[in-house]
C-alpha positions in Angstrom: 0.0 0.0 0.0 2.9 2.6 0.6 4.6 1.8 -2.8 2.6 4.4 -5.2 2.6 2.7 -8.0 0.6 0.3 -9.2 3.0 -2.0 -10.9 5.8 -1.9 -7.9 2.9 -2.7 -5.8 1.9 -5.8 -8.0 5.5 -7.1 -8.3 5.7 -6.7 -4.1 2.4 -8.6 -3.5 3.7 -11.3 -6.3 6.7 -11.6 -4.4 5.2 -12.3 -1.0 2.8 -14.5 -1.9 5.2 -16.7 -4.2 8.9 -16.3 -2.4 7.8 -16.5 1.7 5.7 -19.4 1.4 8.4 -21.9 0.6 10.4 -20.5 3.2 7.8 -21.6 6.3 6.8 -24.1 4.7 9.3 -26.6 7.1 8.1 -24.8 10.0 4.3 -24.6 9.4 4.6 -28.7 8.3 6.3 -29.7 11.9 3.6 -27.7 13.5 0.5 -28.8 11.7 2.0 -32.9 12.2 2.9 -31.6 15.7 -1.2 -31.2 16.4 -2.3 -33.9 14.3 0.1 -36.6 15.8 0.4 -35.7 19.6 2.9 -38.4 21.2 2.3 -40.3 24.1 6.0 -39.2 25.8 3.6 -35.9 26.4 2.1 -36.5 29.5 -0.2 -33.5 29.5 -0.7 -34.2 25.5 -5.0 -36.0 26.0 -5.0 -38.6 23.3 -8.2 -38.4 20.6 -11.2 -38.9 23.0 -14.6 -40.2 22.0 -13.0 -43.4 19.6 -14.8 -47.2 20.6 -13.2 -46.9 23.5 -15.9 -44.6 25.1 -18.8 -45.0 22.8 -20.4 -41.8 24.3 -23.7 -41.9 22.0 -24.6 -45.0 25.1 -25.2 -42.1 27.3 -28.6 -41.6 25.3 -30.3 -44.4 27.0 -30.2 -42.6 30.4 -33.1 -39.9 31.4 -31.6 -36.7 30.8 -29.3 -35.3 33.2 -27.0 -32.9 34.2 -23.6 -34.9 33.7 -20.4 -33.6 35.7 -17.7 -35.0 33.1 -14.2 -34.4 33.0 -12.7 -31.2 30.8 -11.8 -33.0 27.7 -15.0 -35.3 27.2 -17.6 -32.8 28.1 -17.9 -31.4 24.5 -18.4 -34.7 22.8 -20.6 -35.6 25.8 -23.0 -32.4 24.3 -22.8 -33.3 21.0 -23.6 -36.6 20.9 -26.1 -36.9 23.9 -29.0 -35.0 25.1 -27.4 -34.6 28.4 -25.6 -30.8 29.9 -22.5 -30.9 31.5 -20.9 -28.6 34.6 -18.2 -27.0 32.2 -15.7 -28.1 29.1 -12.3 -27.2 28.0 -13.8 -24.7 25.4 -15.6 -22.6 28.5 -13.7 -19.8 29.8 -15.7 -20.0 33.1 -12.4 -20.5 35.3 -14.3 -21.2 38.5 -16.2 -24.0 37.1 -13.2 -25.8 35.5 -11.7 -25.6 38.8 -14.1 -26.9 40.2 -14.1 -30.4 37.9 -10.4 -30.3 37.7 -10.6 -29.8 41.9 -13.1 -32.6 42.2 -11.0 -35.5 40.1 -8.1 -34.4 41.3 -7.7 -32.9 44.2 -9.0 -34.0 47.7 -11.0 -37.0 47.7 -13.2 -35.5 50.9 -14.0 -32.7 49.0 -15.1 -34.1 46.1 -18.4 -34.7 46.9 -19.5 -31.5 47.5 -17.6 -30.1 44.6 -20.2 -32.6 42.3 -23.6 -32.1 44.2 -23.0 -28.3 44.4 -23.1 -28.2 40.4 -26.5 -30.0 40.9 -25.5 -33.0 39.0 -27.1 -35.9 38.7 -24.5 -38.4 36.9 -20.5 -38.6 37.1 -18.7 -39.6 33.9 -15.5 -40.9 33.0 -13.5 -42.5 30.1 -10.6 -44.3 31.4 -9.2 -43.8 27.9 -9.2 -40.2 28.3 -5.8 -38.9 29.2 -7.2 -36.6 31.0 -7.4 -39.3 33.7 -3.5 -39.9 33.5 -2.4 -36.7 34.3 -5.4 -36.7 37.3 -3.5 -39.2 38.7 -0.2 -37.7 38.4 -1.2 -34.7 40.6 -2.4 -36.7 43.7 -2.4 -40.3 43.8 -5.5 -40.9 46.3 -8.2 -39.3 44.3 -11.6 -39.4 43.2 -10.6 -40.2 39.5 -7.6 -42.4 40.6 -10.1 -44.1 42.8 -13.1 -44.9 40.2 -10.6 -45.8 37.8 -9.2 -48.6 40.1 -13.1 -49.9 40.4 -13.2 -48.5 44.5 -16.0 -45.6 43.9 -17.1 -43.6 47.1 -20.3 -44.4 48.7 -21.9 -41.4 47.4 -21.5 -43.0 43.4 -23.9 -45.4 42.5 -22.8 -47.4 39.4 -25.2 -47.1 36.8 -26.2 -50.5 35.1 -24.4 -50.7 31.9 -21.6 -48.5 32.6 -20.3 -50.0 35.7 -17.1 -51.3 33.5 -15.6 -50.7 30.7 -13.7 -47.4 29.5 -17.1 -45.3 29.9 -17.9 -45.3 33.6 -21.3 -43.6 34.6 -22.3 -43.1 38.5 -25.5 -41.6 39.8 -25.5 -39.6 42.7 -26.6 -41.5 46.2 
């Protein structure tokens, strides 16, 4: 725009659009392979979520409920189901993704009133979320650690269907 002519301003646009290109072309490739391929050495790095492993579509057979899911599920938990959810990795509502991150995570005694204060009435987990793995990394005694090793607090009730399996579902006692 600052050249004032119209053919020096051709020949500059030409030459951005064909000569830069090629020259991030290495670096845009790593990047976009980079998000596509995520490895597994990553701990914090969630692996694709919603594959057979956690056929979330199941969740349609239960009455329709408020589900308090982990971060990474929850949107394919609204997209496939007729179900809400507390909050999602996609929210920007801090407090509430505290709150779910607080409640698999963190103290197992507070857990419980972390879930029934966001008036749910189902818990759900994929034990092949990753999510899960790096839960477990940050405390080894807690609520997500302790459902995925099939010893569920008195306040869960397994729901029939889902008490095994990578898609666990618990109604509230």
């Amino acid at each position: 725009r600052a050249l004032p002519g119209l053919l020096p301003r051709v020949l500059a646009t030409m030459a951005c659009i064909t000569l830069i290109p090629p020259t991030l072309a290495p670096g845009a490739e790593r990047m976009v392979e980079n998000l596509l391929r995520p490895t597994s050495a990553d701990p914090l790095v969630a692996p694709v979520v919603g594959s057979a492993d956690c056929d979330f579509t199941r969740l349609n057979q239960l009455p329709r409920g408020h589900m308090f899911a982990t971060l990474d599920i929850a949107p394919t938990v609204l997209v496939q189901t007729t179900h809400t959810v507390v909050t999602g990795g996609y929210h920007r509502n801090l407090v509430k993704m505290r709150e779910v991150i607080d409640a698999f995570s963190g103290d197992p005694a507070k857990a419980e009133a972390l879930v029934r204060s966001n008036r749910s009435d189902y818990l759900v987990m994929c034990r092949a979320s990753g999510e899960t793995s790096v839960y477990a990394k940050r405390r080894a005694d807690n609520l997500s650690s302790a459902i995925d090793q099939g010893h569920a607090p008195g306040w869960l009730v397994p729901v029939p269907g889902f008490a095994d399996g990578a898609l666990l579902v618990y109604r509230l006692r």
